[in-house]
C-alpha positions, 0 to 999 in steps of 0.5 A: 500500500502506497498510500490511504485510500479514499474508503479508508478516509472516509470510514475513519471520517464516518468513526468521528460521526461524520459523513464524507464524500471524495471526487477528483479535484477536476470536478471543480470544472462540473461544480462551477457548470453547475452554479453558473447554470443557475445563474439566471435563476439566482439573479432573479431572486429565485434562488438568492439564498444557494450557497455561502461560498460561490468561488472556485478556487483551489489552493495554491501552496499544492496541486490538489487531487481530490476533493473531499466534502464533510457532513458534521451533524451540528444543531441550532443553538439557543439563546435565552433572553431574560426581561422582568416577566419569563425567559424567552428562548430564541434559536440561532440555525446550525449555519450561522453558528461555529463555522471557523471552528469546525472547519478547523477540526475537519482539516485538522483531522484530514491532515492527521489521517494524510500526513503520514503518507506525505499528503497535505489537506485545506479548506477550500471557499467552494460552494459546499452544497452544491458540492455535497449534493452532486457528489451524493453525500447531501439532497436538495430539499424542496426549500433548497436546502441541503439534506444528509441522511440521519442529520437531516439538514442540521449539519455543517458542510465543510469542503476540502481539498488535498493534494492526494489523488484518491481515485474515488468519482462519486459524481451524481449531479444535482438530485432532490430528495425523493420523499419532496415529491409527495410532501408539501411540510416545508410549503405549508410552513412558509409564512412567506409563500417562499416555497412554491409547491408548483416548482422545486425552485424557491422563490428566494426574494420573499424568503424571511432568511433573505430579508433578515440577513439584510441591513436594509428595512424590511420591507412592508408586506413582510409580517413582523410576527412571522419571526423568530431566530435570531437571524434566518429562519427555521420553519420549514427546517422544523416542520420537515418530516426529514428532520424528525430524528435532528430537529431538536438537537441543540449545539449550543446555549446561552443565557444572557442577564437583563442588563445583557438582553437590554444590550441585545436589542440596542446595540452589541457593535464591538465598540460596545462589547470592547467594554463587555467581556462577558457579553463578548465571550457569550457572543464568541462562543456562539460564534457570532464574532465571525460576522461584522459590525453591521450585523452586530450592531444593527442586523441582529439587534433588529432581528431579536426585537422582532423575534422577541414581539412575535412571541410575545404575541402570541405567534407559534414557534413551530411549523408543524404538518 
């Protein structure tokens, strides 16, 4: 044996809990074809919220071989706000939390499982998706998420590059889970009508994650009580049957004071938080430090005072089918 085969690789990966999938590093020429085949449909809003990464470049400090995606099952986390009546709970979904970390613990472990047969591995900005799902790891779900058996799409999808070549072609293509043909879960829970049942495509300029990752205002047809993470949303994750078994894992908590939550809702920019460590180291731990100060300041105060009016009127948290 000269040296570590992709199935080697990925069931060490699979003895960690995690799911892996390995195509030759040239398929980044069939990823790219495939983004930039919805292109059109992306520009129009129809798919506005596809991938975090659109870029398509391979390390430069090695010839890459192969390309390896990772499935790290991670829940959403939850943040308790405390005011003079009860604690009141908001979620935070799995994409927004710790991702430098565990992109650290991925290629940390790749690399314990190559060097020793001289190779090196990184993570690579590539669409992790789109890669997940045409290399067979992951399904497009009807609300154009990402879907892993077993962790449902409560994971956290991490792509990697080496300089092995390891031989493995597991190229499908783009697929949608099979179970969305006969399911209409995620288009009920909608409270925007973002899910179309008469196309698979979702109709990304009226999805709530679209409008609440944005600094601009929302706009006025959008229902104030329809609410309730932190930023993103999380309905038609909940009330897809796909996720009975993750749906309620949870990765991290965290509970902040009154004097803490008075901060949540005006103002957490780091000129503040350089005078609130404990606030600060909070916030690090959910990973939100990761994002800018428009965000920090202005986006995600906006998002919890309104999350924070939708429960207290009374608006329900789960969807539900």
């Amino acid at each position: 044996m000269t040296s570590v085969t992709a199935a080697q690789l990925t069931a060490a990966l699979a003895s960690r809990g995690w799911q892996a999938a390995v195509v030759p590093a040239s398929r980044v020429i069939d990823l790219r074809a495939e983004i930039e085949s919805r292109r059109p449909t992306i520009a129009q809003g129809v798919m506005a919220v596809v991938d975090r990464n659109l870029g398509f470049d391979l390390p430069e400090r090695f010839e890459a071989g192969s390309l390896v995606v990772v499935a790290v099952p991670h829940g959403s986390a939850l943040v308790t706000l405390t005011f003079d009546d009860e604690p009141l709970v908001v979620p935070i979904p799995t994409t927004y939390c710790h991702h430098d970390a565990i992109h650290d613990e991925v290629v940390a472990a790749l690399r314990d499982l190559l060097c020793p047969w001289g190779h090196d591995a990184t993570a690579v900005p590539l669409p992790e998706k789109a890669l997940a799902v045409c290399t067979g790891l992951a399904w497009y779900g009807r609300n154009n998420i990402a879907y892993v058996a077993g962790a449902g799409s409560y994971a956290e999808l991490v792509a990697c590059a080496t300089d092995a070549c390891l031989t493995d072609d597991h190229w499908t293509g783009p697929r949608a889970l099979p179970r969305c043909e006969g399911c209409s879960a995620c288009t009920r829970a909608c409270p925007t009508g973002a899910i179309d049942g008469e196309r698979f495509l979702l109709h990304g300029e009226r999805c709530l994650t679209l409008h609440n990752e944005s600094e601009e205002p929302f706009p006025a047809w959008l229902d104030p009580a329809w609410h309730h993470c932190l930023v993103g949303c999380l309905r038609c994750q909940e009330a897809c049957p796909e996720n009975l078994a993750a749906r309620d894992e949870v990765a991290e908590t965290a509970a902040f004071d009154r004097r803490e939550t008075r901060l949540l809702l005006a103002d957490v920019s780091r000129a503040v938080l350089a005078a609130e460590p404990v606030l600060r180291d909070k916030l690090d731990e959910l990973g939100l430090l990761e994002y800018d100060d428009v965000f920090l300041g202005q986006v995600m105060p906006r998002n919890l005072r309104a999350a924070v009016a939708a429960r207290r009127s009374g608006a329900p948290r789960r969807g539900r089918w």
